[in-house]
N, C-alpha and C positions, 0 to 999 in steps of 0.2 A: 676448041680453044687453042690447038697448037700444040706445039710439046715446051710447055709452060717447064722452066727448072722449079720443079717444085721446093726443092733443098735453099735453092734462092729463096724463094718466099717467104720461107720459117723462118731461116736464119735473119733473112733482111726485116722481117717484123721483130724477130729479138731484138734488133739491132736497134729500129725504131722504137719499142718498148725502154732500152734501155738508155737510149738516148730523153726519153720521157721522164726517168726514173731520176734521172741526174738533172733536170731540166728542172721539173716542179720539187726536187730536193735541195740539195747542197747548192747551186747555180741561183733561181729564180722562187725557190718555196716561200721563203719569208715576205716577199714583194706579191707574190702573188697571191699567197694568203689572202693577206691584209684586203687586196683590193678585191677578193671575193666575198670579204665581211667575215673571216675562220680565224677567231681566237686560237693560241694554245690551247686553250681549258676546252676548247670545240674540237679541237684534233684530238688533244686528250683522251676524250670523254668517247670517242669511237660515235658511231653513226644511233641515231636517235629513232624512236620510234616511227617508222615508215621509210624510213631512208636505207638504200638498197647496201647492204654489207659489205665491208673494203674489198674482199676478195673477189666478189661478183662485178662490184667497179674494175679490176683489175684485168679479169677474166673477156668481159663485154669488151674494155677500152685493147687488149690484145687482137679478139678477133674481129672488133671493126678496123683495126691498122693491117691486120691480117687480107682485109678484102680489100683495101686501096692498094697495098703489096701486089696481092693477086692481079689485080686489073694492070698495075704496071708492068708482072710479067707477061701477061698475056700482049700487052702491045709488045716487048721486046720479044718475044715468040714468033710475032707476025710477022715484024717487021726485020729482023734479024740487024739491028746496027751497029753499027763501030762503036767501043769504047765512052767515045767524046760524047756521042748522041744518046746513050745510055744515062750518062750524068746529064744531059740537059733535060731529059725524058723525065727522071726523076725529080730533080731543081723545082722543072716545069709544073710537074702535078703538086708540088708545096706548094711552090710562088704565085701561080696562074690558075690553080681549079680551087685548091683548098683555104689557101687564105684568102681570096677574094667572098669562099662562099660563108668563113667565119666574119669576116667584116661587115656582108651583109646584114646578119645574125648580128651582134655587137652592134650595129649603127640602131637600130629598131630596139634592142635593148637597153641602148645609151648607157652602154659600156665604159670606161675609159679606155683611152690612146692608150695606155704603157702596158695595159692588161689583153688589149689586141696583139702588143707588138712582143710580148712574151710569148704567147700563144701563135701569132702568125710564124716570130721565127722557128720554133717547135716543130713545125708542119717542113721547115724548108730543111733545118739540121737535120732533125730525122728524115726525110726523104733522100737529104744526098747520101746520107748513111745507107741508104737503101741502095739509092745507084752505086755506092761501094761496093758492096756486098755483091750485086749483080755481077759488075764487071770483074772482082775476082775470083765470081765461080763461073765467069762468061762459060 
């Protein structure tokens, strides 16, 4: 695989994580809610019989952000790029791998537009946060 910064990865999934945290909270929670069908009284009330526990949601959604991380360092390992190309590298896997593969996903579940467009820019804020992170532990 290269000599992947692994210190990158962690960090730049916190990073993604946290930009997550603040995203479906204070930012976009209340909208986004709503148009997933989650009452107060459903947030409230904690996860229901059969439905996987906060912390394990939390845990899973870390280290799948965790492997899209990894994969981005492993191209910047490869390929060794400048700065510039590092944020477009990052940008690129939000705007061009990940939200086109949620929109699919959302077009076949006749989603709404606003609840794609929370979620797609999700993918692109925390990515460049990633190519942040990157380039200041180049």
């Amino acid at each position: 695989m290269g000599n992947v910064n692994l210190l990158a990865v962690v960090l730049g999934t916190v990073a993604f994580f946290v930009i997550g945290a603040l995203w479906y909270g204070p930012l976009f929670g209340k909208s986004w809610r709503e148009m997933n069908g989650m009452t107060d009284e459903m947030v409230k009330a904690g996860p229901q019989p059969g439905q996987k526990p906060v912390w394990l949601i939390m845990l899973l959604a870390f280290l799948l952000e965790m492997v899209v991380v990894l994969m981005l360092g492993h191209n910047i390992a490869r390929t060794n790029p400048a700065p510039h190309v590092v944020m477009m590298m990052a940008v690129g896997f939000g705007a061009l791998i990940m939200t086109p593969a949620l929109g699919i996903n959302y077009l076949f579940q006749m989603r709404p537009g606003k609840l794609f467009a929370i979620d797609a820019a999700h993918f692109i804020v925390g990515m460049a946060a990633v190519g942040g992170v990157f380039i200041l532990l180049g």
